[in-house]
Rosetta silent file (secondary structure, phi, psi, omega in degrees, C-alpha in Angstrom):
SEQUENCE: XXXXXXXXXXXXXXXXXXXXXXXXXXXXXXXXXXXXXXXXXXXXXXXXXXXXXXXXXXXXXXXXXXXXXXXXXXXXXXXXXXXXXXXXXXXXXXXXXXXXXXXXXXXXXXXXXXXXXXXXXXXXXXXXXXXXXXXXXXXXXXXXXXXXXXXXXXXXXXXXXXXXXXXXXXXXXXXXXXXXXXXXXXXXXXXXXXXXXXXXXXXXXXXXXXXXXXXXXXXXXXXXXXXXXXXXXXXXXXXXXXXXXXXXXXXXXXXXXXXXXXXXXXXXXXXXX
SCORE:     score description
SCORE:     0.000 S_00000001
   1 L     0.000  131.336 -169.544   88.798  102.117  119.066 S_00000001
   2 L   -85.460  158.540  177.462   91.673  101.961  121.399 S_00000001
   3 H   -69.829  -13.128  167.655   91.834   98.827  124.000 S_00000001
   4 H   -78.701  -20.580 -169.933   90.979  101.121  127.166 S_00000001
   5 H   -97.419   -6.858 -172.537   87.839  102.222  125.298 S_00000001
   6 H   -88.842  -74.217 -151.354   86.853   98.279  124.072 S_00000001
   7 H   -55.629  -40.899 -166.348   87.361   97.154  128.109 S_00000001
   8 H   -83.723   -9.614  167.286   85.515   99.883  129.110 S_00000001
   9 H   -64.665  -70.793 -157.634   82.734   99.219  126.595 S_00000001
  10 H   -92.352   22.214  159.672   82.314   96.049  127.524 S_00000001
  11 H   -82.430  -47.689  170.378   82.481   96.489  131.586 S_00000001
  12 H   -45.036  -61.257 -166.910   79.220   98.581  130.525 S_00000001
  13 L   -86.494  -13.838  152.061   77.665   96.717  128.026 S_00000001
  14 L   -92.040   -7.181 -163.270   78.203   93.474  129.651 S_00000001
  15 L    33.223   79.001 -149.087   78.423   94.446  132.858 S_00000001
  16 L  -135.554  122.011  161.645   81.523   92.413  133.489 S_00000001
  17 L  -114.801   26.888 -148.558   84.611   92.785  135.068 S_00000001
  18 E   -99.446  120.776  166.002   85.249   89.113  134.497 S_00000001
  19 E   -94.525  149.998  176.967   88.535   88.010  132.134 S_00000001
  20 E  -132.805  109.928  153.500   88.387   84.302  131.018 S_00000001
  21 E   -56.481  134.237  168.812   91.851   82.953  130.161 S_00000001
  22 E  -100.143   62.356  176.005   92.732   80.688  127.233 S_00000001
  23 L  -104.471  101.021 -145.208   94.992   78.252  128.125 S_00000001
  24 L  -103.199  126.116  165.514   93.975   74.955  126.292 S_00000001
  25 L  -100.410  117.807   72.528   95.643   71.419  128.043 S_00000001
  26 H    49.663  -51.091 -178.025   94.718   68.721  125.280 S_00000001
  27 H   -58.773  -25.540 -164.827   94.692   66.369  128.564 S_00000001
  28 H  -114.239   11.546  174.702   92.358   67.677  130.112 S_00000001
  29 L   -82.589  132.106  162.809   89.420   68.021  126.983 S_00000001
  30 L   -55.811  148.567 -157.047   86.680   66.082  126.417 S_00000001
  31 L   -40.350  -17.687 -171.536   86.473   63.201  124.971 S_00000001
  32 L   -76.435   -9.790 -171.299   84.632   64.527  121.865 S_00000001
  33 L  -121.044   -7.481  171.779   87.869   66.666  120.881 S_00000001
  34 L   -85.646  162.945 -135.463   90.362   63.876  121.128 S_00000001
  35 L    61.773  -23.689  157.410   92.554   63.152  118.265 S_00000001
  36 L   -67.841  122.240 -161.120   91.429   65.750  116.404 S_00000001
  37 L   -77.232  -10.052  161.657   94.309   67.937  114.829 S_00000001
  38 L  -129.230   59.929  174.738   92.403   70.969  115.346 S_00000001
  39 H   -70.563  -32.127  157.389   91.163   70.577  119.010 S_00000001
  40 H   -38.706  -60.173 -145.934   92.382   73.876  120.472 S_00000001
  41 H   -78.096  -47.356 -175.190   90.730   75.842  118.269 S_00000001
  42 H   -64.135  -57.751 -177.763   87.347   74.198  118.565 S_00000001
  43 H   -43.210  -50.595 -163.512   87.742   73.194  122.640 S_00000001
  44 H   -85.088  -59.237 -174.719   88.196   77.790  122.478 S_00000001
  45 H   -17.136  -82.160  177.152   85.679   78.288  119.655 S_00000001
  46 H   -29.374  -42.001  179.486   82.836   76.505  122.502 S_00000001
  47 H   -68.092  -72.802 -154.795   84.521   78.403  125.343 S_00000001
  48 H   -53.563  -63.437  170.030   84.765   81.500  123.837 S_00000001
  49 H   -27.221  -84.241 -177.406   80.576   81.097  122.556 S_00000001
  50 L   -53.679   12.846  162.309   79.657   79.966  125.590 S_00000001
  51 L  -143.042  -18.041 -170.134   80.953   82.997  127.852 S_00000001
  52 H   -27.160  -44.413 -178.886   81.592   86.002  124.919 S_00000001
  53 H   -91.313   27.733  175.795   78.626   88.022  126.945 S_00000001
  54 H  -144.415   12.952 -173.974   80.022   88.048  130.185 S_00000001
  55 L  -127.939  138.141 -176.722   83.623   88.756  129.814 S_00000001
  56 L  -107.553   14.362  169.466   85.012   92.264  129.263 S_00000001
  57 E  -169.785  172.407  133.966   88.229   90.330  127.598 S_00000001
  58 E  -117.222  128.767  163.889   90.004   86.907  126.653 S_00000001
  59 E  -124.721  119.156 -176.709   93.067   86.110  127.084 S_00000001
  60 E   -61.331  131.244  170.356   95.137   83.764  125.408 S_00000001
  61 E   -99.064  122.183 -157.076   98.900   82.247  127.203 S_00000001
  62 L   -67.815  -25.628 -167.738  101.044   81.987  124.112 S_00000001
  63 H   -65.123  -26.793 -179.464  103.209   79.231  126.093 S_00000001
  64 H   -52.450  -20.443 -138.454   99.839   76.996  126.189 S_00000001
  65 H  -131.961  -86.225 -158.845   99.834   77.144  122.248 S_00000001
  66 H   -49.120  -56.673  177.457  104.065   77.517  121.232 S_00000001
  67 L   -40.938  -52.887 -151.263  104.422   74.092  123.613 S_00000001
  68 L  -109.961   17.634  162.693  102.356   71.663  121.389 S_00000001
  69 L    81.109   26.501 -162.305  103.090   73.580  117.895 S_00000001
  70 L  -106.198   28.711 -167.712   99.575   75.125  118.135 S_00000001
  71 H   -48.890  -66.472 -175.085  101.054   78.453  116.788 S_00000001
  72 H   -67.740  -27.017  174.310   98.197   78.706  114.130 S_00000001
  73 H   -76.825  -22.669 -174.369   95.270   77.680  116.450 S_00000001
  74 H   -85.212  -27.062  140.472   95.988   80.227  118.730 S_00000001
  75 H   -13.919  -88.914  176.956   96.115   82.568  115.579 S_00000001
  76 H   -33.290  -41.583 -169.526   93.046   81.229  114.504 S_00000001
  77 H   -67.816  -59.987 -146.423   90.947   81.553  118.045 S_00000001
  78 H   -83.719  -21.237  172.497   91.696   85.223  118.182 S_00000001
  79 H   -63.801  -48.994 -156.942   90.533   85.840  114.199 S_00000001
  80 H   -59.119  -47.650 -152.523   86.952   83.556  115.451 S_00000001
  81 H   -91.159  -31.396 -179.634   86.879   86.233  118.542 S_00000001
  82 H   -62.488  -32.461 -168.661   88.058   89.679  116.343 S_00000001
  83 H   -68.116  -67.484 -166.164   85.550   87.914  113.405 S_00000001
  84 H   -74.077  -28.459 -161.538   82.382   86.844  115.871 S_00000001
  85 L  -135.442   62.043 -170.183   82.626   89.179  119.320 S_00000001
  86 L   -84.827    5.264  141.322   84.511   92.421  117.993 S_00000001
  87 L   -54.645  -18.939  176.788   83.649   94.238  120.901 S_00000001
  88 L  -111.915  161.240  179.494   85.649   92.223  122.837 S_00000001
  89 E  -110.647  178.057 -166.408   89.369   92.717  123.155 S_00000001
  90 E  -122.543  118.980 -164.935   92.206   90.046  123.255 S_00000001
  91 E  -101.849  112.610  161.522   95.156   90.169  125.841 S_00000001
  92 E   -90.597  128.662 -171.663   97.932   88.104  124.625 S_00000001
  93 E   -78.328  107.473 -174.742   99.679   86.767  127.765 S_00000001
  94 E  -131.107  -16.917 -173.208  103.073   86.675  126.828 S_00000001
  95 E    31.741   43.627  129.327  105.133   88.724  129.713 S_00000001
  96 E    13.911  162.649  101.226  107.839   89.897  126.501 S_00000001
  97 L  -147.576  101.648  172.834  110.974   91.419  128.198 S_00000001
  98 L  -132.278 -177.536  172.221  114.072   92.140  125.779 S_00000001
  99 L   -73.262 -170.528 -166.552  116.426   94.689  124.769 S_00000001
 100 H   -68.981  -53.495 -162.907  114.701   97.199  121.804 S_00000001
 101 H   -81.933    9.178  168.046  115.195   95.608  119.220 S_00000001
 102 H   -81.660  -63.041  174.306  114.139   92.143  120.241 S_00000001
 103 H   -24.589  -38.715 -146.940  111.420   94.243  121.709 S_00000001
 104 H   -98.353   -7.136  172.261  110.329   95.585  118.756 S_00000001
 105 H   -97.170  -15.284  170.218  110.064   92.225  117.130 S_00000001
 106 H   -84.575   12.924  161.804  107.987   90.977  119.809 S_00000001
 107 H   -82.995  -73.065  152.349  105.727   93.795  119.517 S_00000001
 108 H   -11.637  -86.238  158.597  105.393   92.725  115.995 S_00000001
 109 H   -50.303  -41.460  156.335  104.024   89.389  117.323 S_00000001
 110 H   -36.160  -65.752 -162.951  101.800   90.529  119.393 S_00000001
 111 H  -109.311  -11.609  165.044  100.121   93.171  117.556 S_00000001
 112 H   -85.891  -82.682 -169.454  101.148   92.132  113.890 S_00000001
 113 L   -53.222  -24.112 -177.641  101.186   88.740  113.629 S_00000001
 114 L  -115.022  -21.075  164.187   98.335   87.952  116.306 S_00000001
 115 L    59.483   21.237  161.382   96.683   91.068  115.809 S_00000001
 116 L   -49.710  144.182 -159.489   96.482   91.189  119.679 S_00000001
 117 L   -84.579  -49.007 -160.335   94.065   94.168  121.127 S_00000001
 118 E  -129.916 -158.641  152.496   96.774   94.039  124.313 S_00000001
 119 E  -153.592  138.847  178.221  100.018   92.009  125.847 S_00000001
 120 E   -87.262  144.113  172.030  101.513   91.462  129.144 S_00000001
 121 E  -167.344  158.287  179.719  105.445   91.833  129.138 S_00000001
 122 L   -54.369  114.306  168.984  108.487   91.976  131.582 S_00000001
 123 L   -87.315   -3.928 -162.726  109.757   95.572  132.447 S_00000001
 124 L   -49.223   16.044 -159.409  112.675   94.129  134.068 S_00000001
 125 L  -113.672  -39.954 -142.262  115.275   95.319  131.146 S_00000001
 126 L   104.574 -159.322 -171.950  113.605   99.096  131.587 S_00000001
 127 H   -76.746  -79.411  178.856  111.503  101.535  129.462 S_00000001
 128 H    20.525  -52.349 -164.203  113.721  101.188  126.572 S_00000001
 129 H   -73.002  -32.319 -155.465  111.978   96.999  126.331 S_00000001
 130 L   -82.292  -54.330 -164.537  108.591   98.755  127.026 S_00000001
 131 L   -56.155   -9.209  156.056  108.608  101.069  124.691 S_00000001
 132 L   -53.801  -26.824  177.902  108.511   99.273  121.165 S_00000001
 133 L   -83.304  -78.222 -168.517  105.174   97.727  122.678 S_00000001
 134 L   -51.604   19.634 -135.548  103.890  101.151  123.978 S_00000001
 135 L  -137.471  -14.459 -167.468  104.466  102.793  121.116 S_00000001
 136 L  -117.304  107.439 -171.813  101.459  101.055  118.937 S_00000001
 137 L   -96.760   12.599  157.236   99.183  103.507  120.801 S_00000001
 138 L   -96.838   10.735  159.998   95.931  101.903  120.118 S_00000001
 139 L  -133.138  156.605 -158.611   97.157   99.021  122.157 S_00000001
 140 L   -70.003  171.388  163.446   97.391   97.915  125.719 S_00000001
 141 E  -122.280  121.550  144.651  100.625   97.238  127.161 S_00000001
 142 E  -131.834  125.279 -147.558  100.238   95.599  130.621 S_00000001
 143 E   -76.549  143.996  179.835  103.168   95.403  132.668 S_00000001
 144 E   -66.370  120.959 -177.210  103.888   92.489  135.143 S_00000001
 145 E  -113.238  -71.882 -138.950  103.873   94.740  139.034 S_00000001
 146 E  -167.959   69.481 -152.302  102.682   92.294  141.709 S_00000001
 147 L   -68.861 -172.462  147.570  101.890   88.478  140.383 S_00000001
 148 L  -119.437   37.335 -162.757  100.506   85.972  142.145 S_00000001
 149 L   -77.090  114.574 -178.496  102.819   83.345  141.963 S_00000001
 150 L   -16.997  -63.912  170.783  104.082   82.103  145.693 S_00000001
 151 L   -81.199    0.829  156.959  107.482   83.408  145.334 S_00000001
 152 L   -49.077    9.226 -166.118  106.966   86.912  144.004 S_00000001
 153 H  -116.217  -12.736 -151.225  107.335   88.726  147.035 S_00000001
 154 H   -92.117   -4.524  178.463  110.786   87.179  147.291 S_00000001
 155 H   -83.787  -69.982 -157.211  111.811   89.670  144.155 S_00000001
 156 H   -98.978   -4.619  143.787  109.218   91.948  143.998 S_00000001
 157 L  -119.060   36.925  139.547  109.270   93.254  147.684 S_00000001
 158 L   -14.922  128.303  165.358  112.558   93.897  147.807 S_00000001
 159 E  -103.188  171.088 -168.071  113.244   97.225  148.583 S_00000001
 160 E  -165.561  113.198 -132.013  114.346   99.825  147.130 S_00000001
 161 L    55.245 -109.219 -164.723  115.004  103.176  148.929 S_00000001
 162 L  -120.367  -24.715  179.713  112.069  103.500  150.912 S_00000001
 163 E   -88.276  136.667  160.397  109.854  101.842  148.112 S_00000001
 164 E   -63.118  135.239  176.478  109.061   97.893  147.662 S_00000001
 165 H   -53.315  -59.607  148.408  110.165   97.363  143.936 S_00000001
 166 H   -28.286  -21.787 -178.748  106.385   96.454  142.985 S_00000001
 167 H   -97.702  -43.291 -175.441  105.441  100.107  144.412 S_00000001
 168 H   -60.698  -63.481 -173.359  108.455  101.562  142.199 S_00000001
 169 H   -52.389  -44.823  176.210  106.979   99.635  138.962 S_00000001
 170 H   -51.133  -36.083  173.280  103.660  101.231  139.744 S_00000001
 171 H   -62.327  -43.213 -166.997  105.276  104.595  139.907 S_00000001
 172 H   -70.258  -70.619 -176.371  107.327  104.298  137.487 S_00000001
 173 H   -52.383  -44.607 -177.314  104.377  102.965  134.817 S_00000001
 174 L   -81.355  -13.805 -170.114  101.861  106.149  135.916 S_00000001
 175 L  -102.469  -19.756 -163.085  104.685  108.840  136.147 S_00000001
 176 L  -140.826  -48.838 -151.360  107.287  108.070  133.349 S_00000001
 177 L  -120.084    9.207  156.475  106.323  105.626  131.116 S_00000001
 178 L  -126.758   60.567 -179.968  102.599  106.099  130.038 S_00000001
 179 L   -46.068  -38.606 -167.736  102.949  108.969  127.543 S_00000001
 180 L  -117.580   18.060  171.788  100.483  107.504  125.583 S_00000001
 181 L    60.027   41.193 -179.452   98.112  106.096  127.633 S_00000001
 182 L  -119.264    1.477  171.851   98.407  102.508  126.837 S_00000001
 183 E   -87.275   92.272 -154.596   99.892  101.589  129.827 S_00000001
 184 E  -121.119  148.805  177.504   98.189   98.816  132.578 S_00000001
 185 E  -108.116  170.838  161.786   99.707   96.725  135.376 S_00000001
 186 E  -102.577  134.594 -167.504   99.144   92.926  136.536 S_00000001
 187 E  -149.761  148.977 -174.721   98.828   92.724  140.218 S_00000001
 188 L  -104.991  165.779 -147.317   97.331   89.234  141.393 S_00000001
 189 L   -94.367  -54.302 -152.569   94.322   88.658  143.191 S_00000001
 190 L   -62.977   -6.979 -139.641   96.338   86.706  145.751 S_00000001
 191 L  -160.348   50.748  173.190   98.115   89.674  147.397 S_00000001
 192 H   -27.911  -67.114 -154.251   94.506   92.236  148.399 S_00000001
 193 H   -78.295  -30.153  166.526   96.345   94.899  150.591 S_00000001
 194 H   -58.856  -66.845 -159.915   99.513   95.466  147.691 S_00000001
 195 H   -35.598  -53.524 -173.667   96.788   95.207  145.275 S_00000001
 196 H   -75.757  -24.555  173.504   94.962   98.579  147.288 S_00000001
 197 H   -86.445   -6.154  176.473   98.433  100.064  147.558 S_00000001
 198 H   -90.412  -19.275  169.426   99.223   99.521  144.001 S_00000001
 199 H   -73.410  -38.813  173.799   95.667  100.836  143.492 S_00000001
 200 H   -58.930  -55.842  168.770   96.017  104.120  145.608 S_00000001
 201 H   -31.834  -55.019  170.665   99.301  104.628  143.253 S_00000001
 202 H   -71.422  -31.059  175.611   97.862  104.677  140.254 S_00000001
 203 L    71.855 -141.142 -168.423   94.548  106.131  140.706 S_00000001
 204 L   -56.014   -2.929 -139.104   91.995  104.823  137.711 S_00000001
 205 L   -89.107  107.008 -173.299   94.994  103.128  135.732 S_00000001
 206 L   -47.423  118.694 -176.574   93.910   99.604  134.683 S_00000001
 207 E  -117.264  164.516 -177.405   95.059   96.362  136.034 S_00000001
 208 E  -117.542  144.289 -178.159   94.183   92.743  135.075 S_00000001
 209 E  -107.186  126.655  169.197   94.081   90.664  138.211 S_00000001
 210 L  -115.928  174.886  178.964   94.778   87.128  137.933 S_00000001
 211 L   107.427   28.300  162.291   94.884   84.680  141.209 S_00000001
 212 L  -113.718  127.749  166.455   90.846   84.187  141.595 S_00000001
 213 L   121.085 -115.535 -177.014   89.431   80.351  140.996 S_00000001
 214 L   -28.326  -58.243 -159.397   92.545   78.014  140.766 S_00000001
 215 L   -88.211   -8.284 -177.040   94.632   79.980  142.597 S_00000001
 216 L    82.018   18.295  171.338   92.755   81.201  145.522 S_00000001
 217 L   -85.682  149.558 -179.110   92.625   84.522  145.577 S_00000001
 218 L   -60.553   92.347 -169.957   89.710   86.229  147.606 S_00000001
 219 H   -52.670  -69.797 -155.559   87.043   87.679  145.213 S_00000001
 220 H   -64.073  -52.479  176.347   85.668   90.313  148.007 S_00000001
 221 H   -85.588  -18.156  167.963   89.264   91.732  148.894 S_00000001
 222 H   -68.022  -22.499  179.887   90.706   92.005  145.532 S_00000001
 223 H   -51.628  -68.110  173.160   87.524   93.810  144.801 S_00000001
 224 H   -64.123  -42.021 -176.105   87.547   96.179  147.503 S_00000001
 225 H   -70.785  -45.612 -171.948   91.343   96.821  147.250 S_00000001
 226 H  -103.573    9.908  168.599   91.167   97.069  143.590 S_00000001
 227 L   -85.753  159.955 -155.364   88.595   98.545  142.059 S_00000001
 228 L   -92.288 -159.786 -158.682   88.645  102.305  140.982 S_00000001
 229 L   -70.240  -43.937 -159.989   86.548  104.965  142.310 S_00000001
 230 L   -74.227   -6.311 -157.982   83.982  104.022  139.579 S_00000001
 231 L    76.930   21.408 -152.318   83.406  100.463  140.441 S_00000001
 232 L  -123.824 -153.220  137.415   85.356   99.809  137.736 S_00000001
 233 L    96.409  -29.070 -146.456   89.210   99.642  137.024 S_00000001
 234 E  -136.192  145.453  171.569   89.733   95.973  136.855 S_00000001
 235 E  -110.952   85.420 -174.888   90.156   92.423  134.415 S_00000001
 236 E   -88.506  119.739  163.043   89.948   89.545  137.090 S_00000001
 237 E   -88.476  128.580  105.380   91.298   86.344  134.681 S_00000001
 238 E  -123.861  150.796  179.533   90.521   83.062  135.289 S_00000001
 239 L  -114.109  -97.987 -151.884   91.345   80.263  133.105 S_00000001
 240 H   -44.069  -35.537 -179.148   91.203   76.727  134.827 S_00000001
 241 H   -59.802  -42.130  160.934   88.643   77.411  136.793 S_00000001
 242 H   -86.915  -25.428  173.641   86.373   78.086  133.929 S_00000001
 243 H   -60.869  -35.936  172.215   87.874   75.901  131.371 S_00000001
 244 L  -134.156   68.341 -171.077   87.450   72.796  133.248 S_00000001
 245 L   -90.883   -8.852  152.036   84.745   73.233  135.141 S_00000001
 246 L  -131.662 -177.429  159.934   83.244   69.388  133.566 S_00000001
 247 L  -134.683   18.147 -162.789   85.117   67.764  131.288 S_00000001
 248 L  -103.494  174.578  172.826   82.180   65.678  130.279 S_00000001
 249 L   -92.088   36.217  131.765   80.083   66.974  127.319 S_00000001
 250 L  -116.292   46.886  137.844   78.650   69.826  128.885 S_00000001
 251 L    20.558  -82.280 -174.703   82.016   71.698  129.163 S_00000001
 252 L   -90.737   -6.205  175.598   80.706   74.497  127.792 S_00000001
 253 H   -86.016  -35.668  163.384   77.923   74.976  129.402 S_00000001
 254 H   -93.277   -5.132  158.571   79.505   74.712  132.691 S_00000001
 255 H   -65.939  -39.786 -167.939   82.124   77.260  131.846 S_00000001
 256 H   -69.452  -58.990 -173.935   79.291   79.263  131.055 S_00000001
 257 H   -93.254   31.482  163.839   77.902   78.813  135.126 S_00000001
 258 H  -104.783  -48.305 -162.636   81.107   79.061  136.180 S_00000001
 259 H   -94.091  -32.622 -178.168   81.754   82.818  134.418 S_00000001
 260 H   -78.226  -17.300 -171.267   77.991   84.017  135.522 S_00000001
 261 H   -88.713  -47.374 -165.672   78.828   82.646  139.343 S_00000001
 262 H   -58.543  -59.770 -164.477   82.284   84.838  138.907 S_00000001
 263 H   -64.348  -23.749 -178.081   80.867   87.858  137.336 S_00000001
 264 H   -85.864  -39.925 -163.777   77.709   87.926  140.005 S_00000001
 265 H   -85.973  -26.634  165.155   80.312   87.514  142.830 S_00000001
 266 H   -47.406  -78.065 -121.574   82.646   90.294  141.522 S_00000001
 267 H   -97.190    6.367  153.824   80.088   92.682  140.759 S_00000001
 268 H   -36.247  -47.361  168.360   78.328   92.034  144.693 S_00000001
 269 L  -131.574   46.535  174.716   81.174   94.351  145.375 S_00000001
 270 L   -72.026 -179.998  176.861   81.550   96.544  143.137 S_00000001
 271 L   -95.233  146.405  144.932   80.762  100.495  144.200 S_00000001
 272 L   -83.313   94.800  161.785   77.316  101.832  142.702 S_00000001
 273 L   -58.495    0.000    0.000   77.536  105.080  141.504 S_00000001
């Protein structure tokens, strides 16, 4: 099973468009995990338990992990979710961007070494970086379009000819560079009406939205701008918002009402078919 048919499995069978990011801060765990040399993996073990049936992914941020030498936990967390929830699939957030043949070893990591379902990476080098990713065609690729970082518009609406450069990568990704059908964009939450023009581009072509919870983005207009004909179409991430929603020792349990209040307010506006 390819990673467009595990997301779309489990928007059905969970009825979930809801992503939950894995970015583990050590600082910010409860007391019950400190000191302990393998507190990552357990603080995501709980997380992961506590939401697995409401999320149509997890995704891990490799920088979250690579910082504190936590190489192997983040390893570990994604065997516990391929081992325990194998229905669901696992986006490593890594945003990649090299020439090929650094490409092609960071493809390797990703999908060898990590045994990642998908990865986010940089197009900025050109297909040439993408393709070494795109290329392992039972996994996602999804390319950085239209973040939601403050200063992304100062890049990424540049123009260029008649097109904003974010409208070009969207063009680019449905017209040239998804031969195999492994291709998805990232378009933040933060940024509704690009979001519906990167959606009108693309037609059904999947994007994971981050920018809802922490970051402020607007649940009801990324919804309506971004969702596909089907009610469908979309991975709205959050991490902090669910990760530390106590820090006390019901954690997980309040991650847990955090991802059922997201997933209820999401699918308020979804389309019915």
């Amino acid at each position: 099973m390819n990673f467009y048919q595990k997301v779309s499995n489990a928007w059905a069978k969970n009825n979930t468009m809801v992503c939950v990011g894995l970015d583990p801060d050590p600082k910010k765990f409860p007391d019950q995990f400190k000191g302990k040399s393998d507190a990552i993996f357990k603080f995501n073990c709980a997380i992961i338990d506590a939401t697995a049936d409401l999320v149509c992914a997890f995704k891990p941020q490799i920088a979250h992990y690579a910082a504190v030498g936590a190489e192997d936990q983040l390893l570990h967390s994604i065997e516990y979710i391929h081992q325990n929830y194998p229905d669901i699939p696992v986006i490593l957030d890594s945003k990649r961007g090299d020439i090929g043949s650094t490409a092609e070893k960071y493809a390797d990591e990703a999908f060898v070494r990590f045994d990642a379902d998908a990865v986010t990476i940089n197009p900025y080098l050109g297909f040439d970086s993408i393709e070494p990713f795109s290329r392992h065609q039972d996994r996602g690729v999804i390319v950085l379009c239209r973040t939601s970082n403050p200063s992304s518009a100062s890049i990424q609406n540049l123009m260029v000819g008649k097109q904003k450069l974010y409208e070009r990568i969207a063009n680019m990704a449905v017209s040239e560079w998804n031969e195999n059908n492994n291709i998805s964009l990232v378009v933040g939450a933060t940024n509704p009406e690009e979001l519906g023009k990167i959606r009108s581009i693309v037609g059904d072509m999947m994007l994971l939205v981050p920018g809802i919870g922490a970051q402020g983005g607007d649940t009801q207009a990324a919804i309506n701008n971004g969702q596909d004909e089907r009610g469908a179409g979309l991975m709205v991430n959050s991490s902090r918002a669910v990760l530390y929603a106590s820090q006390g020792a019901d954690f997980a349990d309040a991650a847990r009402q955090v991802a059922v209040q997201m997933r209820d307010e999401i699918n308020r506006y979804r389309k019915v078919l």
